[in-house]
C-alpha positions in Angstrom: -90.1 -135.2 -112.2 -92.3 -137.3 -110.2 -93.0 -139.6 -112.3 -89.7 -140.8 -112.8 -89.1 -141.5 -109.0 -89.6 -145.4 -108.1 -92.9 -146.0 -106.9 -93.4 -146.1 -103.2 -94.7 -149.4 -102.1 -96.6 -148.6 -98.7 -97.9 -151.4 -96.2 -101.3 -152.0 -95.5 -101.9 -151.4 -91.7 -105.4 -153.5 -91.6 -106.5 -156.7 -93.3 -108.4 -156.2 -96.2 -112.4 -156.3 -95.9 -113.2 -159.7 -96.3 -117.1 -158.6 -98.0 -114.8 -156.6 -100.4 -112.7 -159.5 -101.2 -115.1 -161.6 -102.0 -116.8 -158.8 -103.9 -113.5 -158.7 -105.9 -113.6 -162.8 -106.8 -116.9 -162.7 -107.7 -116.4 -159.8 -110.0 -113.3 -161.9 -111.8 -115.4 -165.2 -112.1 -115.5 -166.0 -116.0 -118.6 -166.7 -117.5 -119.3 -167.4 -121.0 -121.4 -165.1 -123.1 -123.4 -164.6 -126.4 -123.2 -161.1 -127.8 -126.5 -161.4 -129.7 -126.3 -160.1 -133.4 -128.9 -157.3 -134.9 -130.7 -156.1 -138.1 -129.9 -152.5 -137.7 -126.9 -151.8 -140.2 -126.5 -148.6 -137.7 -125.4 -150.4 -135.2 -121.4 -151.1 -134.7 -120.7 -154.7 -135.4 -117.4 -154.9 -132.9 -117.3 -152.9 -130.4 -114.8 -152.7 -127.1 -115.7 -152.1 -123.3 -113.0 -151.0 -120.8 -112.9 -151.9 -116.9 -110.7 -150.3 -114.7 -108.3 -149.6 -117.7 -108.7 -153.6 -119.1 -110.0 -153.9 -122.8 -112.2 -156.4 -124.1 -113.3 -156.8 -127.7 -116.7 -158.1 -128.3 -118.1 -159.0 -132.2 -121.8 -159.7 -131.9 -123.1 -163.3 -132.9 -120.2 -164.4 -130.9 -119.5 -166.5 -128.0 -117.2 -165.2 -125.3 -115.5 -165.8 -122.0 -115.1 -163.3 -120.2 -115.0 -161.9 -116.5 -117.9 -160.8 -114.9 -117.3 -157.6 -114.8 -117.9 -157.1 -118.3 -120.6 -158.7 -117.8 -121.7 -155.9 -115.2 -120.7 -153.4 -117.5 -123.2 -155.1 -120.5 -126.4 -155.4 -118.7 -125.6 -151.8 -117.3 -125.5 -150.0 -120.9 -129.4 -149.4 -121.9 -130.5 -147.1 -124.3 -133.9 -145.8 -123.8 -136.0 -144.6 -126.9 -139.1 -142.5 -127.1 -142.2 -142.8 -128.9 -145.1 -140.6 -129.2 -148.8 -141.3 -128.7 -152.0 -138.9 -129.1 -153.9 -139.2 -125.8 -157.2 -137.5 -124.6 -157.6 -136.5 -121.0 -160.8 -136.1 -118.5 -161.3 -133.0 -119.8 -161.1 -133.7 -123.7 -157.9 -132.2 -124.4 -155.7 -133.7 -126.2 -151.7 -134.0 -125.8 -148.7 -136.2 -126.6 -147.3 -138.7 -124.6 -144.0 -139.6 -125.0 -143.8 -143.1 -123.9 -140.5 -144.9 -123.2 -139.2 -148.3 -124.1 -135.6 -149.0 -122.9 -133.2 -152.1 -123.9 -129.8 -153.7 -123.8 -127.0 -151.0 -126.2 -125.6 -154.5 -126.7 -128.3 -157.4 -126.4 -126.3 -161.0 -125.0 -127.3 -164.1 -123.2 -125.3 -165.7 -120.9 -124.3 -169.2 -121.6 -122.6 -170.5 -118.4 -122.4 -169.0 -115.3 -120.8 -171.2 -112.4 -121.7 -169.3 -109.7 -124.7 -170.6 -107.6 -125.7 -167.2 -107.2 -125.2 -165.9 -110.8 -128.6 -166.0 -111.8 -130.1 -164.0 -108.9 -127.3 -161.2 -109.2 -128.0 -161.2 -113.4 -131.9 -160.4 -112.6 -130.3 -157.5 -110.1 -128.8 -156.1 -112.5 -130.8 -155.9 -115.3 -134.0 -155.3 -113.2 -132.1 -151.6 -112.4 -133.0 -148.3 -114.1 
């Protein structure tokens, strides 16, 4: 029964933070993409990402505008595999290492970004865990 009742529009009793405003433009900047393509036959060719409920369709070998909050979303999906190496301690005993290598899910480039900061906030990103 709720739902049917018109929405209540309520007024905001403060400005808006002005850091998270600007937060919020930069976020919705476009910048142009390339979804890099790939040799493994396992991987999805198209694949979507959602944002705060907003879909956007990406095919890889394939140039793209899109905001930058995709582009968050991108350089945030990694996918870390493992592989295993023989090792021998101090001691002489030996044991398995597995050693990690992690990567984009979905490799890209980014073509154009007109932000003067763009670059800096790219290496930020990608240079998390």
């Amino acid at each position: 029964r709720d739902a049917l009742e018109t929405p209540l529009i309520e007024p905001v009793d403060r400005p808006m933070d002005p850091e998270k405003m600007a937060m919020m433009a930069f976020m919705n900047e476009p910048i142009e993409i390339h979804v890099h393509a790939t040799s493994n036959k396992e991987d999805e060719q198209t694949f979507e990402l959602f944002v705060n409920g907003e879909r956007q369709v990406f095919r890889r070998n394939e140039r793209k505008t899109v905001p930058r909050r995709f582009v968050d979303l991108l350089a945030r999906l990694k996918i870390t595999t493992f592989t295993q190496r023989t090792d021998t301690d101090r001691d002489g005993v030996k044991q398995i290492v597995n050693v990690p290598s992690t990567s984009l899910r979905y490799p890209f480039g980014v073509i154009h970004d007109p932000h003067p900061r763009g670059r800096d906030w790219m290496q930020s990103v990608l240079s998390e865990a």
